[in-house]
C-alpha positions in Angstrom: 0.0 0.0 0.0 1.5 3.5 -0.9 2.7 5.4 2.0 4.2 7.9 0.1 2.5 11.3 -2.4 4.7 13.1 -4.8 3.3 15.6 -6.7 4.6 16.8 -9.6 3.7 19.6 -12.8 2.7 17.6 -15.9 0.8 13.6 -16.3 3.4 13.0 -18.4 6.6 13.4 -15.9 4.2 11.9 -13.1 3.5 8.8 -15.5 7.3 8.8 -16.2 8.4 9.1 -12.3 5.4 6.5 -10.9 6.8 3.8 -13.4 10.3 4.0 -11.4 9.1 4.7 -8.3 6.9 1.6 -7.8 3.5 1.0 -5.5 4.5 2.5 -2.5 4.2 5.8 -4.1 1.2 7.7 -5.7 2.4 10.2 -8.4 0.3 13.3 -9.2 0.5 16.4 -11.3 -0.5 20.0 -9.9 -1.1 20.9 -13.7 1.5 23.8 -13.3 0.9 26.6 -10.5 -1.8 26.4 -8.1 -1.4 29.9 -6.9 -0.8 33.5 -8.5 -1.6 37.0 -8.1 -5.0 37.8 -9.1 -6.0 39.2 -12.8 -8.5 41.9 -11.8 -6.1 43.7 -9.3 -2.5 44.4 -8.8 -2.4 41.8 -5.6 0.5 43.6 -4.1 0.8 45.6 -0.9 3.5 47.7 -1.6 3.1 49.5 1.7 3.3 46.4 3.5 6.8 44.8 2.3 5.2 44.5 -0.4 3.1 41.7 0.1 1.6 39.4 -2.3 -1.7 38.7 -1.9 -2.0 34.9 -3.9 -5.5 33.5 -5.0 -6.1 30.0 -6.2 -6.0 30.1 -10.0 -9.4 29.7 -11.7 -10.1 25.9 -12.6 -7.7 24.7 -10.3 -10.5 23.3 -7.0 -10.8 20.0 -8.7 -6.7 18.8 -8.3 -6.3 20.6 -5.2 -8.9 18.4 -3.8 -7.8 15.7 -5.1 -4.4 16.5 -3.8 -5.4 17.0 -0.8 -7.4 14.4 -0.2 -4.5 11.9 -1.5 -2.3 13.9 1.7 -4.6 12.5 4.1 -4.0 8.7 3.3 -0.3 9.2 2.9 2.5 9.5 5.6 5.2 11.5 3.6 4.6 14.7 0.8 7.2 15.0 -1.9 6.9 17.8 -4.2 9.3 17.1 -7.6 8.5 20.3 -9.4 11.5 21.5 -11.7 14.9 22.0 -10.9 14.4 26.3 -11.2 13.1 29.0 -9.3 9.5 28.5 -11.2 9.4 24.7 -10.0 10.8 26.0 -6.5 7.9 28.1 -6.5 5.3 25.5 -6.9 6.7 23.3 -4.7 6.2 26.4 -1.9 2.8 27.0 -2.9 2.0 23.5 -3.2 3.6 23.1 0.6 1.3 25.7 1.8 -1.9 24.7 0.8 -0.9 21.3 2.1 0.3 22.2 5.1 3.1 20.6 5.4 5.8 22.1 7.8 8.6 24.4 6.6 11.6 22.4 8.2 10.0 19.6 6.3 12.7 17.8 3.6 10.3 17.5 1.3 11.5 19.0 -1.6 12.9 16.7 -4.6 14.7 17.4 -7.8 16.8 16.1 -10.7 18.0 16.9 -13.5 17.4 14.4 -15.7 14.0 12.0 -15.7 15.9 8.5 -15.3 15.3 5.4 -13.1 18.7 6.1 -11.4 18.6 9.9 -11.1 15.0 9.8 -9.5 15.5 7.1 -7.0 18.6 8.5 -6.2 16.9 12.3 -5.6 14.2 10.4 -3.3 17.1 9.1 -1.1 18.0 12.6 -0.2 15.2 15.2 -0.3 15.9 18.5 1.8 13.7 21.3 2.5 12.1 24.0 0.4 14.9 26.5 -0.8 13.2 29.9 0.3 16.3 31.7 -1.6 15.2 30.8 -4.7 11.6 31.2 -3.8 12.3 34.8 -2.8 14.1 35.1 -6.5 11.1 34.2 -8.3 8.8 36.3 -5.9 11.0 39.3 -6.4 10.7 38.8 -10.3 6.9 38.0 -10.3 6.0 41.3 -8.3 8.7 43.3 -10.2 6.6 42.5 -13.6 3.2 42.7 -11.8 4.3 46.6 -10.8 5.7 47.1 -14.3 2.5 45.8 -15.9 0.0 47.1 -13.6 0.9 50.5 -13.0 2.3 51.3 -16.4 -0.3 49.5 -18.7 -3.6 52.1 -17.5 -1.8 55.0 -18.0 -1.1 53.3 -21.7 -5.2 52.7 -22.0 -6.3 56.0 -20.3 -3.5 58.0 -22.6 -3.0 56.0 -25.9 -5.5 53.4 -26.2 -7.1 50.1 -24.5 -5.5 46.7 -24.4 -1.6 47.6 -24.4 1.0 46.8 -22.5 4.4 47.5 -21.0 6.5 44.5 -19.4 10.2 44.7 -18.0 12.1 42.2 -20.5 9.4 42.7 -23.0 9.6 46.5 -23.6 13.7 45.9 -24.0 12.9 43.4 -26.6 10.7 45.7 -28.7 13.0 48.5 -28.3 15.9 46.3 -29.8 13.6 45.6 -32.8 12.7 49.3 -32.6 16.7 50.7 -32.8 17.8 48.2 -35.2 14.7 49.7 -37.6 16.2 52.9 -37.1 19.8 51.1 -38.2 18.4 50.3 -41.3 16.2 53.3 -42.1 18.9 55.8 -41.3 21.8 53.3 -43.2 22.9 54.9 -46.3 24.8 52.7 -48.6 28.4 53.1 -49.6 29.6 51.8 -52.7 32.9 49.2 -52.9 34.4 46.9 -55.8 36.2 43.7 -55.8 38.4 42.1 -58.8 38.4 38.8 -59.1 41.0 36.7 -61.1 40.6 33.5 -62.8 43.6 31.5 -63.1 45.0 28.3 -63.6 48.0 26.0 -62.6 48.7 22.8 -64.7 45.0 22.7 -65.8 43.8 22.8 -62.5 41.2 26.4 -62.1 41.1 28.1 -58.7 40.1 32.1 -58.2 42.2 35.0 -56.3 41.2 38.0 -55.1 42.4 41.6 -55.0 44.3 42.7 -52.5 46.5 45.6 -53.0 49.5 47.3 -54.7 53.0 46.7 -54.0 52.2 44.4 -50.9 50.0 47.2 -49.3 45.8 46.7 -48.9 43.5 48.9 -50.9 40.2 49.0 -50.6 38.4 49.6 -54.2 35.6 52.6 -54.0 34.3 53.4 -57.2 34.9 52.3 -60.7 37.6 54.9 -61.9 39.9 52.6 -59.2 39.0 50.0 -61.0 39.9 50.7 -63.9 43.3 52.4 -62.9 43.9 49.1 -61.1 43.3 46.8 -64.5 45.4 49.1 -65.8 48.3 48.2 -63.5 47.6 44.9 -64.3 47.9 45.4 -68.1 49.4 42.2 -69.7 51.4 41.5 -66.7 52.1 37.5 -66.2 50.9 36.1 -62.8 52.9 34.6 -60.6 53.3 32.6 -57.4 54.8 35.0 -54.4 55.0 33.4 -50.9 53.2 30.5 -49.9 52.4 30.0 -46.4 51.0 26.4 -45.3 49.9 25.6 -41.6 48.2 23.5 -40.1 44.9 24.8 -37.7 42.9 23.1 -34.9 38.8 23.5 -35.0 37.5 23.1 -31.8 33.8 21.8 -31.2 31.0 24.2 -30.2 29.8 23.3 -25.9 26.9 21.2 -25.4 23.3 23.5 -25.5 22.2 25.6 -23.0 19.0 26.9 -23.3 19.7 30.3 -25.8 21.9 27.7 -28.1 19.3 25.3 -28.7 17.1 28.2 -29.7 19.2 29.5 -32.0 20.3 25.9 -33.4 16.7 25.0 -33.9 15.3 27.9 -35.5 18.8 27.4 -38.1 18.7 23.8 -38.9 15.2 22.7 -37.3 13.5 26.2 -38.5 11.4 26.3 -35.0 10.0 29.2 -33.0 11.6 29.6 -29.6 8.4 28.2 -28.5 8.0 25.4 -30.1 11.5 24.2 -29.2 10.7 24.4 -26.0 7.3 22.4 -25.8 9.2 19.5 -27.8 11.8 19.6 -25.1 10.0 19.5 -22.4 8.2 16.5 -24.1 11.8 15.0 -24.3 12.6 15.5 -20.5 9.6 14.5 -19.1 9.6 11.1 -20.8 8.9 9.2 -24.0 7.5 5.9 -24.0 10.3 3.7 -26.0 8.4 0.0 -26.1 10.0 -2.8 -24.5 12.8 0.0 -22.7 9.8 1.4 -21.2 9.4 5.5 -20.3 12.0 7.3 -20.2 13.3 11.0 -19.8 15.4 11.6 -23.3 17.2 14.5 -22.2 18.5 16.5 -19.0 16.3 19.5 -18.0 16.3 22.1 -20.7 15.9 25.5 -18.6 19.5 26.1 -17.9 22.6 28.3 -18.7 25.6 26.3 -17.6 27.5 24.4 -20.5 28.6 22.1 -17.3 28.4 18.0 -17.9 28.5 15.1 -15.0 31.9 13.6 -14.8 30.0 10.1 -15.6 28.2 11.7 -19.0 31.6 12.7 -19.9 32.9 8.8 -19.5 30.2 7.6 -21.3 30.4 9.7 -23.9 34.1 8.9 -24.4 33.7 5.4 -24.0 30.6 5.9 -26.6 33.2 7.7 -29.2 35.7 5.4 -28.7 33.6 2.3 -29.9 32.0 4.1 -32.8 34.4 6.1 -34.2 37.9 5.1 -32.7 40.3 6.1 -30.1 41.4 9.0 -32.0 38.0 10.6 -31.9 38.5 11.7 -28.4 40.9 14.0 -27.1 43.7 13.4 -24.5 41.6 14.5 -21.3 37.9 15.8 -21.5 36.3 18.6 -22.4 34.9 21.1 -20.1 33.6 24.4 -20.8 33.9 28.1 -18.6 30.6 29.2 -17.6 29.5 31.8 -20.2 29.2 35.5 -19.0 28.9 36.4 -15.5 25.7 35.6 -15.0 25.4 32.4 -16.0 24.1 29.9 -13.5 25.8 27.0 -12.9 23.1 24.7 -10.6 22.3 22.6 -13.6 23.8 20.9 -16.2 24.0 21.4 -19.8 20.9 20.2 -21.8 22.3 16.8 -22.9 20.8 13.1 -23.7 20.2 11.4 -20.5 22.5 8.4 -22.2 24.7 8.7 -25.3 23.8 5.1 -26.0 20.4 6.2 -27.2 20.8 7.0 -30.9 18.8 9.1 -32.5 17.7 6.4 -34.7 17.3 3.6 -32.8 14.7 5.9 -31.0 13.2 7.2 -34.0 10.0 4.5 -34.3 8.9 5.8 -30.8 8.9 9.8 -31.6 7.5 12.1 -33.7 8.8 13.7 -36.4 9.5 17.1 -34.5 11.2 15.1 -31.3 13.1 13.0 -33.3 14.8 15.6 -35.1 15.0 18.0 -31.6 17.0 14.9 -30.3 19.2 14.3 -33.0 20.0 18.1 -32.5 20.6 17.7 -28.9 22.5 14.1 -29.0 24.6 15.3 -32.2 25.7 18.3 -30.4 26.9 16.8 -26.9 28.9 14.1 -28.6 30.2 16.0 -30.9 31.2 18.7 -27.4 33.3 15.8 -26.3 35.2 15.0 -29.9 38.4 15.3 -30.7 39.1 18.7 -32.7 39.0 18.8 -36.2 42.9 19.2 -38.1 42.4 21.6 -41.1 45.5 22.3 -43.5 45.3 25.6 -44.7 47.8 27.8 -47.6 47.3 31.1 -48.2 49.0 32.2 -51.3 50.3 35.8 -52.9 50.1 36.4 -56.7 51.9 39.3 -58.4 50.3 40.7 -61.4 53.3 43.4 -62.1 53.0 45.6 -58.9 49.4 44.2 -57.9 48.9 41.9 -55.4 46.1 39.1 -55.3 45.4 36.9 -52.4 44.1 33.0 -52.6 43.0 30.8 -50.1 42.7 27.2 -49.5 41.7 24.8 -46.9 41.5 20.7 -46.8 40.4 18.8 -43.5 43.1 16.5 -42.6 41.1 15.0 -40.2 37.6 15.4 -39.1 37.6 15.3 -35.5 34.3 16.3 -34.3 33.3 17.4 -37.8 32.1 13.8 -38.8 29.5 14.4 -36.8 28.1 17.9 -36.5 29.3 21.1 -37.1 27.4 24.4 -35.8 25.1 26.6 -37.5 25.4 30.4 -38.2 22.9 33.3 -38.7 24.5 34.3 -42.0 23.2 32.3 -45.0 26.6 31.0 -45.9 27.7 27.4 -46.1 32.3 27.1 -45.3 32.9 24.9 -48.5 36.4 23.7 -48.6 38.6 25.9 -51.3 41.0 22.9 -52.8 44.2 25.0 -54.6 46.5 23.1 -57.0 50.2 22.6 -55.7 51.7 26.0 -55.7 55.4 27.0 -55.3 56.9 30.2 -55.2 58.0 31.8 -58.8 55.1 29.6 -60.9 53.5 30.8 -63.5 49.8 31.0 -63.8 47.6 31.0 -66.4 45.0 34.2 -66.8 41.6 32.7 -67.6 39.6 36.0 -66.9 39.3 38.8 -64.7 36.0 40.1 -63.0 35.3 43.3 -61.4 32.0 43.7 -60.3 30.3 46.5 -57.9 29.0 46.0 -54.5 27.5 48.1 -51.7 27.4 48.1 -48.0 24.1 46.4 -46.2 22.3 48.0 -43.2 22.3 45.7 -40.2 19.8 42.6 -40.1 16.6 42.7 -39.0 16.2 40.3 -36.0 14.9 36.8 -36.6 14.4 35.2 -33.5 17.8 33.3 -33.2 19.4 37.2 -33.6 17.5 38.7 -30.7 17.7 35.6 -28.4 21.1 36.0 -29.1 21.5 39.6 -28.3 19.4 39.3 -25.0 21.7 36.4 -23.7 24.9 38.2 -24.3 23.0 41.4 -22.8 22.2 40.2 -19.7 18.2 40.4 -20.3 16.4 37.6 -19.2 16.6 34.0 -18.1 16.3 30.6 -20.0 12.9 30.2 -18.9 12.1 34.2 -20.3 13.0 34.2 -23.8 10.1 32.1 -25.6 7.0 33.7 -23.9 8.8 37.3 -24.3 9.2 36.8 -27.9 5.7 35.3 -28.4 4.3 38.2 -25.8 5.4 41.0 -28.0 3.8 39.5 -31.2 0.7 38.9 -29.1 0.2 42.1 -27.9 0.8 44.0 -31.9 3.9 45.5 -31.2 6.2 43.7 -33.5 5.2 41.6 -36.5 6.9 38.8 -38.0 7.6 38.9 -42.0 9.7 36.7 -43.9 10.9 35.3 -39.9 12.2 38.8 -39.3 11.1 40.7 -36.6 9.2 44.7 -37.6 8.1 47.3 -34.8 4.8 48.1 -35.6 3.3 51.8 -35.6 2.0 50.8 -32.2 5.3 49.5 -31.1 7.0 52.8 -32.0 4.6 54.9 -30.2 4.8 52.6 -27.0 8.8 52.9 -27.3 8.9 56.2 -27.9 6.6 57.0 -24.5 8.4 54.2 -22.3 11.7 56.3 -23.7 9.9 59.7 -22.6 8.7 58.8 -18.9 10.0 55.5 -17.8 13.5 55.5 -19.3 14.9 52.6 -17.0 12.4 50.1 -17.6 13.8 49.8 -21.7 17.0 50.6 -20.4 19.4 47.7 -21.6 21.6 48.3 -18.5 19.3 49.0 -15.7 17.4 45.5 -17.0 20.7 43.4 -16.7 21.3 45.1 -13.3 17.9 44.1 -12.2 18.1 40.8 -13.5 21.9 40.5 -11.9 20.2 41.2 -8.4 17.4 38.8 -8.8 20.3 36.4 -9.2 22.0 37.7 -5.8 18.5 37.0 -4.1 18.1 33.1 -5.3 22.0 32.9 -4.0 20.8 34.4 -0.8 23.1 37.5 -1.0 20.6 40.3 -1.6 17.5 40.9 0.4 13.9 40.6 -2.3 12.2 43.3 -0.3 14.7 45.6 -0.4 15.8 45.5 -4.0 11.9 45.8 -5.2 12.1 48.9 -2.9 15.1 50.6 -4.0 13.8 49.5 -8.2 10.1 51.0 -6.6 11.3 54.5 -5.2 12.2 55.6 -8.6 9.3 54.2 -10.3 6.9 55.7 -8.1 8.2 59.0 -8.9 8.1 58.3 -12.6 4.8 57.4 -12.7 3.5 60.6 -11.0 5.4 63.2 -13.6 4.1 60.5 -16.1 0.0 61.0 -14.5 0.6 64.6 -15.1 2.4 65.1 -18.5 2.2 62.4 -20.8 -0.6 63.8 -23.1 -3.3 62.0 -24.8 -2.4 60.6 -27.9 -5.7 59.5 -30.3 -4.5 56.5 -33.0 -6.2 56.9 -36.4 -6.6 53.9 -38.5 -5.3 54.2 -41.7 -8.4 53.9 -44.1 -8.3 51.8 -47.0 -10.1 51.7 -50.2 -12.3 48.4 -49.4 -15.7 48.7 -48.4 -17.1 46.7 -45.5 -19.3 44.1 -47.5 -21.4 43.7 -44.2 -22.3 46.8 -43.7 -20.9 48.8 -46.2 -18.6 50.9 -44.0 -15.3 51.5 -45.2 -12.7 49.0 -44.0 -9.2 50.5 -42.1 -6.2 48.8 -41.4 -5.2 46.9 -38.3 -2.2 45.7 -36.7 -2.1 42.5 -35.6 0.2 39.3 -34.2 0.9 38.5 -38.2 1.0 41.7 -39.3 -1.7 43.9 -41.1 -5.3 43.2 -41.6 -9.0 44.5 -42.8 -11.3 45.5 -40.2 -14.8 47.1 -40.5 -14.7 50.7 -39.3 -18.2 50.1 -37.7 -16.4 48.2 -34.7 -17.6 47.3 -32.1 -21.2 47.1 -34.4 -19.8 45.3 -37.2 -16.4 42.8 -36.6 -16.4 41.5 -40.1 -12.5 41.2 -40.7 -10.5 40.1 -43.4 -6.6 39.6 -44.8 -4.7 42.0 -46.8 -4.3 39.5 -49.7 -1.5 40.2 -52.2 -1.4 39.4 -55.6 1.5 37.8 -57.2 0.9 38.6 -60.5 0.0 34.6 -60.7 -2.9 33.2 -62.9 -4.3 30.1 -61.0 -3.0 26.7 -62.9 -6.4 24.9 -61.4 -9.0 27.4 -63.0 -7.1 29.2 -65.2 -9.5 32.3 -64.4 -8.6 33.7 -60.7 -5.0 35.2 -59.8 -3.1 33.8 -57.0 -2.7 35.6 -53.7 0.0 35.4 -50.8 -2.3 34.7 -47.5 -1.5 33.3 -44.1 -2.6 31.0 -42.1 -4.3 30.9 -38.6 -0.7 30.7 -37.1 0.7 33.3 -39.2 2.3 30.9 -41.8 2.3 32.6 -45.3 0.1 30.4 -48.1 -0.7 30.7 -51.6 -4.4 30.5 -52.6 -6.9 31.4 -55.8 -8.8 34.6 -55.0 -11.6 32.7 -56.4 -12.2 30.7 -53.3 -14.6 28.9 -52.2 -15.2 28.5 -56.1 -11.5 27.4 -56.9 -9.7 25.6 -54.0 -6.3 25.4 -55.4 -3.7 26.3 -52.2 0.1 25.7 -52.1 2.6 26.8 -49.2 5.0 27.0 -52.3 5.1 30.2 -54.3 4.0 29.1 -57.9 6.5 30.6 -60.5 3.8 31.4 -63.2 5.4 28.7 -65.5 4.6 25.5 -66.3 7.4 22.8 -66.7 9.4 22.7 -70.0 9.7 18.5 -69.8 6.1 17.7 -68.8 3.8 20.7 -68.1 3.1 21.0 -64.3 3.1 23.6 -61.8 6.6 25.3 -61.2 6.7 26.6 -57.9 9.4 27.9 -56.0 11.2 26.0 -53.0 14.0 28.5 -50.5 16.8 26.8 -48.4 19.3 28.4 -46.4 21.3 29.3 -49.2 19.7 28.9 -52.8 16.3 29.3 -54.6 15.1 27.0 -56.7 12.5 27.1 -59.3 10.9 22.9 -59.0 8.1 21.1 -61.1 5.7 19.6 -58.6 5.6 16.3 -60.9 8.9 15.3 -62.1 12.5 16.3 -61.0 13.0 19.1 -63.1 14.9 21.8 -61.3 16.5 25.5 -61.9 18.3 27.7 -60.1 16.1 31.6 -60.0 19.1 33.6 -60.4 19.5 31.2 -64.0 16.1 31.5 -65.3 16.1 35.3 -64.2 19.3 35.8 -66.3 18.0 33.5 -68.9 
């Protein structure tokens, strides 16, 4: 007979844990917190400490009787909520409304969801870490007193329904400055030459460098020309020739920023998304006759730091798959990364290196199997040997001219056999093979190519970019940056186009007033401060009441100057040409999560709403009448559809190219990868590059 309750977040880790635990425990889920501060007020008494005043969250009386009626037939209460201030928090809450005593060791946590790790945690569960508990208290009221005291003065002076958050206002205002970036960029103009030459038939380019041995950067045209010139009929020859050899070292194993910004490169996921699939993966997948099992170590963390025993078994994994001299001399460990970075967990990791991605594959979906390949891939390959590239880097003279080529070959593959980190730039490092090359040869000129180029503004922020920049900025936590990025999006701030991140009007205007009044709450600075002394509070160095005071004194003052002049501000929608075909009202222009859409100026009367379609210039290949028009999709995801629907159903997520296929007819439509465009019949296997068939 169970003698023993744990209580846990999700029925998935509880059906995971009761499977190891065995009949003398019951295993249930609080479905997340059971406490918060309450919607319709504030729920903080900032004159008493401030004080938060917790409710039971709506639709939670059901599992907390049935938790609590569970604690009455049990002698011991475990509560196994996450290994993070969140879960700390639950646990406390949970504790509470339980009554179970605060010197009670009740609290239990691992780090990764396996038979050994849990039994293990069970033998030694200690008491409720109020340090922690404090930290998330501190960061929970801090946003409640942003939110709630900024956010009517937004309604009563600008307009219902926004807004203003501590991380989430810094976000938008780095979307906001790098807009500014580009809009104020003005583009200078630069050249390269390119020569084409050749070495005992073997072709390989060089490229410009300077004159006599000195660089010289290439403006305009007339420098160009003055250059070729130079050149004249001048033979080329081989100058020096410098060979080395040059170690590649592995990238560290994920932390929870990393696997973002891997996922959304290779995996092309939202922040959020990578993070439900893997929390699926840590809380346990059901692999057949191996039973449940948590894939991967928890996934909310910022250490790169791995267990002395995953680092055996990962060398003893190499070893037997790819050779002794896949592993370097001693293992791999990795510095902490910035001075914030936590170290209490581990790096996100597979809970064994023996499971293979594939031999796993049959029991996961398609979206798991390939987050896990990501995560297994990239902790072996942290433990690999490095990778041994030759390089030569040779100088050609051309008379007094100097051209530059280099060349790389790996001599051995080290970690590289089996991954090999993504970047944000759309460039792939292809190895540049030169022929044998020796000082005083004579090459042959097959061409030269000058062509013009000019400078490009700063990139617009995907979301791998700005996850990026928070994490080296100091804003946020692991657990902050998916619901920040989807926050701003929800509330109409920023839009997402192309997977790039735009301020909208709104967005603008909010920045521009937070910028005005409350200048420390976008503040890139003050943020990381703040979020540098929730960090001393978990560690039990900094006190939580008196650093929400010392935030609150200045904030207090700004909202009072902010009552009295911030001036009313009255948005006009944009009015567009389409009438309402409800009511015949004319139709304005809305912002919302995906951007721009139709609404009926007779709100809140009429809500008839409809997309901005745009049209390609496509006829529809099904009908042959309609034209085809870019829409998107409930979750944002751009489509291509007849504007004759319902009549013509014809839809494609591919662009259709407006051609049919030259060997048998069918739709062309056009297919984007990282780093080419394609033009691809959607019956056979004819393909073309665009940049061909645009120059053709």
């Amino acid at each position: 007979m169970a003698d023993s309750l744990v209580i846990v977040e999700s029925p998935a880790k509880a059906k995971t844990i009761s499977k190891y635990l065995g009949n003398k425990f019951i295993v249930k889920a609080s479905m997340g917190h059971i406490r918060d501060l309450p919607k319709s007020q504030i729920g903080v008494e900032v004159e008493r400490n401030f004080e938060p005043k917790y409710i039971t969250i709506r639709g939670k009386g059901s599992i907390l009787k049935e938790l609590k009626d569970a604690s009455k037939k049990v002698k011991n209460i475990y509560l196994a909520a996450d290994p993070d201030r969140e879960g700390e928090a639950i646990a406390w809450h949970l504790a509470h409304y339980l009554e179970v005593e605060q010197d009670q060791p009740c609290r239990v946590v691992f780090n990764e969801i396996t038979k050994q790790a849990v039994r293990d945690a069970f033998k030694s569960p200690r008491q409720i870490n109020m340090d922690l508990v404090n930290a998330q208290q501190a960061r929970r009221i801090l946003d409640r007193l942003v939110g709630y005291k900024i956010s009517p003065l937004l309604w009563k002076k600008v307009k219902k329904g926004l807004s203003a958050g501590r991380v989430q206002s810094v976000a938008v205002k780095l979307i906001y400055d790098r807009e500014n970036e580009i809009k104020k960029f003005i583009p200078e103009e630069y050249w390269t030459i390119t020569a084409k030459l050749s070495s005992g038939g073997s072709g390989f380019e060089a490229k410009f460098y300077g004159i006599g041995g000195e660089k010289k950067d290439l403006h305009n045209e007339r420098e160009v020309k003055e250059i070729l010139a130079l050149i004249g009929n001048a033979a080329y020859t081989v100058g020096e020739v410098k060979e080395r050899e040059r170690l590649r070292n592995p990238s560290p194993p994920f932390i929870t920023s990393s696997l973002q910004q891997e996922a959304a490169r290779k995996l092309n996921f939202r922040a959020h998304k990578t993070m439900s699939v893997a929390q699926q993966l840590y809380e346990g997948v059901d692999l057949g006759k191996q039973g449940t099992l948590g894939l991967i170590t928890y996934m909310r963390t910022d250490s790169t730091r791995i267990s002395p025993v995953a680092q055996e078994e990962a060398r003893n994994f190499i070893i037997d798959k790819y050779g002794e001299k896949y592993i370097p001399a001693t293992p791999r460990n990795y510095l902490k990364k910035g001075a914030n970075a936590q170290d209490a967990h581990e790096a996100i990791r597979p809970t064994s290196a023996a499971l293979e991605p594939e031999q796993v594959k049959p029991h996961l979906s398609r979206d798991q199997y390939r987050l896990y390949k990501l995560i297994w891939e990239r902790f072996l390959a942290s433990q690999m040997a490095s990778a041994v590239l030759d390089t030569v880097a040779v100088d050609i003279q051309a008379g007094s001219v100097t051209f530059k080529a280099n060349g790389s070959t790996v001599k051995f593959p080290g970690f590289m056999k089996l991954y090999v980190e993504g970047n944000d730039d759309d460039t792939v490092e292809e190895d540049k093979l030169l022929p044998p090359l020796k000082t005083g040869d004579r090459l042959e000129n097959l061409g030269i190519d000058p062509k013009q180029h000019f400078t490009q503004p700063p990139p617009r922020y995907t979301e791998a970019r700005l996850v990026k920049v928070l994490e080296e900025l100091g804003i946020g936590r692991p657990s902050t940056y998916a619901p920040t990025l989807e926050t701003i999006q929800k509330r109409g701030y920023v839009a997402m186009e192309e997977k790039k991140f735009f301020p909208t009007e709104l967005g603008e205007l909010v920045i521009q007033l937070m910028e005005e009044f409350f200048p420390e709450i976008i503040n890139v600075e003050f943020t990381a401060r703040m979020e540098d002394e929730l960090d001393q509070v978990e560690e039990g160095r900094e006190n939580w009441v008196q650093v929400l005071d010392s935030f609150y004194q200045t904030f207090e003052k700004r909202l009072t100057v902010a009552e009295e002049e911030m001036k009313e501000i009255e948005i006009q929608d944009e009015v567009s040409d389409e009438v309402c075909e409800k009511c015949g009202s004319p139709m304005v222009y809305k912002m919302g999560r995906f951007g721009k859409f139709l609404a009926c100026s007779g709100f809140p009367e009429c809500r008839n709403t409809k997309p901005i379609v745009k049209d390609i210039g496509v006829t529809c290949p099904q009908c042959g009448n309609g034209k085809i028009v870019e829409r998107r999709s409930k979750k944002g995801r751009i489509f291509y559809g007849c504007d004759q629907y319902p009549t013509c159903d014809f839809v494609s997520w591919d662009k259709p190219s407006g051609k049919p296929c030259p060997n048998c007819g069918s739709l062309m439509v056009v297919k984007k990868s990282r780093n080419n465009e394609q033009i691809q019949c959607t019956k056979c296997d004819y393909k073309e590059d665009v940049q061909e068939e645009a120059q053709a």
